[in-house]
ZAZA-417613 format. One record per residue: x negated, y negated, z negated of N, C-alpha, C in turn; residue number from 1; residue in one letter. Coordinates in steps of 0.2 Angstrom, whole numbers. Atoms other than C-alpha are relative to their C-alpha. Layout:
BEGIN
<torba <X Y Z> <X Y Z> <X Y Z> NUM "A">
...
END
This chain:
BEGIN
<torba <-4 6 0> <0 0 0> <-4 -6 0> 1 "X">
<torba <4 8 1> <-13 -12 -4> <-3 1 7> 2 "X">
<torba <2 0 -5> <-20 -10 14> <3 -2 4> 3 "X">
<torba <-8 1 -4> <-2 -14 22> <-1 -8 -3> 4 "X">
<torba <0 6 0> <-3 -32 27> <7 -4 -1> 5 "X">
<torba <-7 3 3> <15 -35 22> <2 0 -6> 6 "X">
<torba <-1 0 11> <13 -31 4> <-5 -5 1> 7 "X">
<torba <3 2 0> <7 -43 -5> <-3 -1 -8> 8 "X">
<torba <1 -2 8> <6 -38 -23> <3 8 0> 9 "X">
<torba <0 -9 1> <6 -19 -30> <0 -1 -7> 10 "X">
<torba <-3 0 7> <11 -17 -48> <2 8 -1> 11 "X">
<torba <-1 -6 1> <11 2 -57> <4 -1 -6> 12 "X">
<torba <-4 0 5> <26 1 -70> <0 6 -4> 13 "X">
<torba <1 -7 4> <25 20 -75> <-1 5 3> 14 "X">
<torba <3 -7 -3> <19 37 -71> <2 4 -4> 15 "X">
<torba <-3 -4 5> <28 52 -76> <-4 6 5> 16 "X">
<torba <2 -4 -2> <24 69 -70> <5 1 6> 17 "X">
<torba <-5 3 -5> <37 68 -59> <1 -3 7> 18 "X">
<torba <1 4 -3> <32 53 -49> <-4 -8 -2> 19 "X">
<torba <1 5 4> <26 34 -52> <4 -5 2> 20 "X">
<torba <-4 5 -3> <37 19 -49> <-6 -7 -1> 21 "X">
<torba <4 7 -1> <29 3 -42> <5 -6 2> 22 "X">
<torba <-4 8 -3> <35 -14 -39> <-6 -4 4> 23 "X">
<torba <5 2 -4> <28 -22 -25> <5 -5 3> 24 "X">
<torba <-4 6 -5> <31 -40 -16> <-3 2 8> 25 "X">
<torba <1 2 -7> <32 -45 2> <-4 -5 4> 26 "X">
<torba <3 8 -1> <22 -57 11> <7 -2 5> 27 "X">
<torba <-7 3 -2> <35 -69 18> <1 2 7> 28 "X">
<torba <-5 1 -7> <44 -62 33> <8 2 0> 29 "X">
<torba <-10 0 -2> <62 -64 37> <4 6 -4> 30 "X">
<torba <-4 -9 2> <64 -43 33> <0 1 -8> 31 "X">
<torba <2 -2 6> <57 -47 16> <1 -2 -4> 32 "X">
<torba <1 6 5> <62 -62 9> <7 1 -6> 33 "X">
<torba <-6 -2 4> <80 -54 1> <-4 3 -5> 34 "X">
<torba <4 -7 6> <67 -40 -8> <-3 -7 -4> 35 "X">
<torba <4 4 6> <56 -54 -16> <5 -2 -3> 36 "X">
<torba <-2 5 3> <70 -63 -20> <5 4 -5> 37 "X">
<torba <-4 -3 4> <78 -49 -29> <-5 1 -6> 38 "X">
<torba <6 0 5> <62 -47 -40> <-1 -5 -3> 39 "X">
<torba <0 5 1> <63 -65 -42> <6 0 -6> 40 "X">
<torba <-6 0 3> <78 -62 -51> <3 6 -3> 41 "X">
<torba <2 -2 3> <75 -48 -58> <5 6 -1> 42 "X">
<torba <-2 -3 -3> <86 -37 -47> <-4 6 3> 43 "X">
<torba <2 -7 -2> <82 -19 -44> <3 5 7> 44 "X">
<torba <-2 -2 -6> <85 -12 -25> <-1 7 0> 45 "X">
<torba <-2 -6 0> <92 5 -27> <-2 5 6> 46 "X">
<torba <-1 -2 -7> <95 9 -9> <0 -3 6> 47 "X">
<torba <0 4 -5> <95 1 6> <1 3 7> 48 "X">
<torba <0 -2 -5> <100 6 24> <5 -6 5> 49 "X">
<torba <-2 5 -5> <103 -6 41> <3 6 3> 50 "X">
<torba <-3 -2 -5> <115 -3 55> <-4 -2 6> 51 "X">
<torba <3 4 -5> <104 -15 67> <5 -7 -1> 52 "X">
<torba <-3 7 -1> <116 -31 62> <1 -1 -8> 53 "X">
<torba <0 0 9> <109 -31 42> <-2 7 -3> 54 "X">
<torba <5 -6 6> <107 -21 27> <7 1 -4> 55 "X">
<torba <-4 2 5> <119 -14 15> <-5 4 -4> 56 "X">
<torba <3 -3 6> <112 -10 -2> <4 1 -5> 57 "X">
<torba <-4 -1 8> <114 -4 -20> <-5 -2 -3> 58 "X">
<torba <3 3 5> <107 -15 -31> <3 1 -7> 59 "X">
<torba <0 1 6> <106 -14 -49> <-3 -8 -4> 60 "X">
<torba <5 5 3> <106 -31 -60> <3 -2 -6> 61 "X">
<torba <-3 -1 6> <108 -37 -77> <4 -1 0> 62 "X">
<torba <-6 1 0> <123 -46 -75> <4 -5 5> 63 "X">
<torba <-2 1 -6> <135 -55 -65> <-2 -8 0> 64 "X">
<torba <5 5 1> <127 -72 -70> <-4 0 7> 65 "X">
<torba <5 -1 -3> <113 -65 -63> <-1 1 9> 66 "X">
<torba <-3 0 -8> <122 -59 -45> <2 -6 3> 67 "X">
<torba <-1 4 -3> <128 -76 -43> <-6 -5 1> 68 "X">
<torba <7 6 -1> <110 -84 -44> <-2 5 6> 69 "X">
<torba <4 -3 -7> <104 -70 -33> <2 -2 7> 70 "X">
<torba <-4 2 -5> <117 -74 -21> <0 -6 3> 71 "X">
<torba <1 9 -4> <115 -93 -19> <-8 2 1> 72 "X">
<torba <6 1 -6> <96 -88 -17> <-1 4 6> 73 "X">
<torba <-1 -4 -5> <101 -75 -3> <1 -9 4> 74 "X">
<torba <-2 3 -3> <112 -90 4> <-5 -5 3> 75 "X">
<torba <8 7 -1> <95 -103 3> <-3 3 6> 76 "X">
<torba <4 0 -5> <86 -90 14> <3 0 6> 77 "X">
<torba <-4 -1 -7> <99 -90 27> <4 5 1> 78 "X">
<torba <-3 -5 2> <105 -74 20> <6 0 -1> 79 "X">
<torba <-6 2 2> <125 -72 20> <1 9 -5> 80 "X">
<torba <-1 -5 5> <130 -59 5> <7 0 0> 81 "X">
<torba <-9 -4 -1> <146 -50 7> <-1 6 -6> 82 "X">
<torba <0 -2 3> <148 -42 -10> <6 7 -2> 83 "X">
<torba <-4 -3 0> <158 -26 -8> <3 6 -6> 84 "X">
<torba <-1 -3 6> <159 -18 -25> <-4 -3 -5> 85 "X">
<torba <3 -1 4> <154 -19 -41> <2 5 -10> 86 "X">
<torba <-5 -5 7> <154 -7 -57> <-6 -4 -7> 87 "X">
<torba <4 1 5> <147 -11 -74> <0 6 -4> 88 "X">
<torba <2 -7 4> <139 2 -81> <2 4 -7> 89 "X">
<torba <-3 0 8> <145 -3 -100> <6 3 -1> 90 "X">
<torba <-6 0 1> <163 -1 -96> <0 9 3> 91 "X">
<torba <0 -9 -1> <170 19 -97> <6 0 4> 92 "X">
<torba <-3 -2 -4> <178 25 -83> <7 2 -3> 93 "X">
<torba <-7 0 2> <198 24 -84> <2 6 -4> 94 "X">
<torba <-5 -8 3> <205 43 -84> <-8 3 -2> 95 "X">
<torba <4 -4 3> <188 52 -88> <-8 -1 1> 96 "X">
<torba <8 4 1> <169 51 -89> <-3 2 7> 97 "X">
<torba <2 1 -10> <168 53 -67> <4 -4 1> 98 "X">
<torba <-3 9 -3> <180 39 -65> <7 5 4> 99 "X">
<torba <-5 -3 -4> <193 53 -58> <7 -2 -3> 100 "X">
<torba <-8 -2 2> <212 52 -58> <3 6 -2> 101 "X">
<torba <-3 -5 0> <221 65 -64> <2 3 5> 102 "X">
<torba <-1 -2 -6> <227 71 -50> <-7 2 6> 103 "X">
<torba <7 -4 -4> <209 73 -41> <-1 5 -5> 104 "X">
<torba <3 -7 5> <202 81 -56> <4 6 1> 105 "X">
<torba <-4 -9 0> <217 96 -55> <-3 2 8> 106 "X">
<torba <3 -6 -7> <212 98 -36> <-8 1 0> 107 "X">
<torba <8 -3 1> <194 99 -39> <-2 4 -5> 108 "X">
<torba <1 -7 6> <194 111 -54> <4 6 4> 109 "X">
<torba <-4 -3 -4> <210 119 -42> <-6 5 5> 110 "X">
<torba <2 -1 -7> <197 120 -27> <-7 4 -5> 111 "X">
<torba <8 -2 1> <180 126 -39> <4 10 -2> 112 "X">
<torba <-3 -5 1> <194 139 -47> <0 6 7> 113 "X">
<torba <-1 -4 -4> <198 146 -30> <-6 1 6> 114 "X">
<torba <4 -1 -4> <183 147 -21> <-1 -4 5> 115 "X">
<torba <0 6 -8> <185 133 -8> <-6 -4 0> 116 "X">
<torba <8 3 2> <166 127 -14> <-3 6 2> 117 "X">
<torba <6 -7 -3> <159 145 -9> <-2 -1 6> 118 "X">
<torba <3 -4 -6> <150 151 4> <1 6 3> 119 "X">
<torba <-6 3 -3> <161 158 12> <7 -1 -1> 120 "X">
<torba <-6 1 3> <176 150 8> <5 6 -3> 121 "X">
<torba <-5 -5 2> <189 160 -3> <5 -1 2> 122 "X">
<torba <-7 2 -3> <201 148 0> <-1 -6 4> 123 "X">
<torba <0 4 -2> <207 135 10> <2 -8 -1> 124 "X">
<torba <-6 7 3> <215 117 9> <6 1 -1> 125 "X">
<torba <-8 -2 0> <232 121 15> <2 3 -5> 126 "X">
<torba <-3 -4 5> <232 135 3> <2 -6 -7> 127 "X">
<torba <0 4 6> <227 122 -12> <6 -4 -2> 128 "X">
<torba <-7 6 0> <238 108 -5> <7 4 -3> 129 "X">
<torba <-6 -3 1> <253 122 -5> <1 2 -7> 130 "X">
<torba <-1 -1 6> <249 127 -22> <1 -5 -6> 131 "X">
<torba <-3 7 3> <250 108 -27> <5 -2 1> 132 "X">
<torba <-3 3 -2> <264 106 -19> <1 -8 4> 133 "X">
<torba <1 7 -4> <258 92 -7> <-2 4 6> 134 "X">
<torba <-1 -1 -7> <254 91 11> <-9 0 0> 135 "X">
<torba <6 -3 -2> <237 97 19> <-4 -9 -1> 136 "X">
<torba <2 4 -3> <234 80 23> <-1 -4 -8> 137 "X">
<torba <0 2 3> <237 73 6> <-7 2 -2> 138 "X">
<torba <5 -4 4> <225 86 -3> <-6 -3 2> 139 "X">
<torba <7 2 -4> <212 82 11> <-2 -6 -4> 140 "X">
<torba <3 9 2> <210 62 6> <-1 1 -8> 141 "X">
<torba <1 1 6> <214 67 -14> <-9 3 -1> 142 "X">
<torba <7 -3 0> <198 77 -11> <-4 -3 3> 143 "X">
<torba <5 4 0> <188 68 -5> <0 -8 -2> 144 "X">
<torba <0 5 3> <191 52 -13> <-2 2 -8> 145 "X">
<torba <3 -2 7> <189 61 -29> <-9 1 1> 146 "X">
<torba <9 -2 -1> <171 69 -22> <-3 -6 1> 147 "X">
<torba <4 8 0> <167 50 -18> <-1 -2 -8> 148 "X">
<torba <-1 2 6> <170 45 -34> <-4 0 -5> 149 "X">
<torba <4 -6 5> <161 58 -44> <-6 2 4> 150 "X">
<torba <6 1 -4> <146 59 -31> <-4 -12 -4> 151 "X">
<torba <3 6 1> <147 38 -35> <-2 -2 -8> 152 "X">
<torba <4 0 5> <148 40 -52> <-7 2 -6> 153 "X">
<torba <8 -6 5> <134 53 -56> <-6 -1 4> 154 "X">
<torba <6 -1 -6> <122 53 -42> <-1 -6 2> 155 "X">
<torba <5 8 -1> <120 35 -36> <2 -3 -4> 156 "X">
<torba <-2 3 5> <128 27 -49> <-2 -10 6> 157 "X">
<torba <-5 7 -2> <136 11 -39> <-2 -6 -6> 158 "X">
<torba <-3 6 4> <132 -5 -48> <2 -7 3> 159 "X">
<torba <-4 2 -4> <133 -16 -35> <-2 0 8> 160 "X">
<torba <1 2 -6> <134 -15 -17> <2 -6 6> 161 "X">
<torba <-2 6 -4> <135 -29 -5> <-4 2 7> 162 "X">
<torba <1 2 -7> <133 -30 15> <-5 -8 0> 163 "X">
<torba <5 5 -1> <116 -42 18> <0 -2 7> 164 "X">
<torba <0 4 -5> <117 -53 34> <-3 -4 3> 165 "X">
<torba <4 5 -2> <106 -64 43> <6 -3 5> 166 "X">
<torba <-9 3 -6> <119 -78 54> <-6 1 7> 167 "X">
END
């Protein structure tokens, strides 16, 4: 990294057996200037993936204070921030500790019950649906809104993501 003429600071925070986490600046160009400015602010970039017309990311940051300053210093660089979510970490999820409705949770203990997670399927959807009495199509969306959900609350853990922009 220190060789990489676009870094322009390297920083080793910790080393675990595991891995090490570094924090590293950018030298000023256009692609970079959201990153520094999120270290400025003291903002931590999770995730990050372009379409070719921006960035959406999953940033973690201390509070919403702190997303409104990050935001007007996005806007400074030319950056337009389209905030499409936010969770706070502190607050406990409504119906259970994945954030599920009742109603996913029964079709997702329903679908682990019958096999529908295996390899090769035991059961189907239909079947599920039928035995909820709901329609294929419902099931379909309750399941997968639930697996988004509980994929978002365990495994990325969402704190906030926003659509990043150049005009």
């Amino acid at each position: 990294m220190r060789a990489d003429p676009t870094v322009a600071t390297v920083k080793r925070l910790s080393s675990k057996a595991s891995g090490t986490l570094y924090r590293s600046t950018h030298a000023d160009l256009p692609t970079v200037a959201v990153y520094n400015a999120a270290i400025e602010h003291d903002v931590l970039v999770l995730a990050g993936s372009s379409d070719g017309d921006g960035w959406n990311v999953r940033l973690r940051i201390p509070d919403r204070e702190a997303l409104s300053v990050f935001c007007d210093r996005c806007a400074q660089l030319g950056v337009d921030v389209s905030v499409r979510s936010i969770r706070d970490r502190n607050e406990a999820p409504l119906d259970d500790e994945f954030g599920l409705t009742t109603s996913q949770r029964e079709l997702l203990a329903l679908a682990w019950d019958r096999g529908y997670f295996s390899i090769p399927r035991d059961a189907s959807l239909s079947e599920l649906a039928a035995e909820l009495g709901i329609s294929q199509q419902a099931a379909s969306e309750r399941l997968r809104r639930g697996l988004r959900t509980m994929v978002s609350n365990t495994v990325c853990e969402d704190d906030v993501i926003a659509n990043c922009r150049s005009p």
